[in-house]
C-alpha positions, 0 to 999 in steps of 0.5 A: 868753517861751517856756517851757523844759525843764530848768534851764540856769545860762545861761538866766535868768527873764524878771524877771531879764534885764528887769533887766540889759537896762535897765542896759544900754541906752545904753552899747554898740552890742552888749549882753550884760546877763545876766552868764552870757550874757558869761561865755558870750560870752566861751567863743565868742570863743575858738573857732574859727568852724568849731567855733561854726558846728557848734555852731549848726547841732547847736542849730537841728537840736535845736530843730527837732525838738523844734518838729517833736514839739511841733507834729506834722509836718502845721503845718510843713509 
């Protein structure tokens, strides 16, 4: 798994969501196995769509350009 910076209530060590994703295998077609990521899941299903696309669009613009400052602008390119 990739490092993270901070510490965040929804992100779990890798040990611990090894563990809730083998108690999950086999009884569902979509498994969310970490409790904090249900609870999280949970929170989305009452938003509206607009809201969670919004949403997705502010993490993935963040992300990148957090990759863009890690990387530099020349190996994304």
């Amino acid at each position: 798994m990739s490092p993270v910076k901070g510490d965040s209530p929804f992100i779990p060590s890798p040990e611990e969501y090894v563990k809730a994703v083998i108690r999950c295998i086999g009884y569902e077609p979509r498994c969310v196995p970490y409790w904090r990521h249900s609870v999280q899941w949970f929170l989305a299903s009452l938003a509206p769509d607009s809201a969670l696309n919004l949403w997705r669009l502010r993490v993935g613009i963040r992300k990148r350009n957090e990759m863009r400052a890690l990387l530099g602008e020349k190996e994304l390119s």
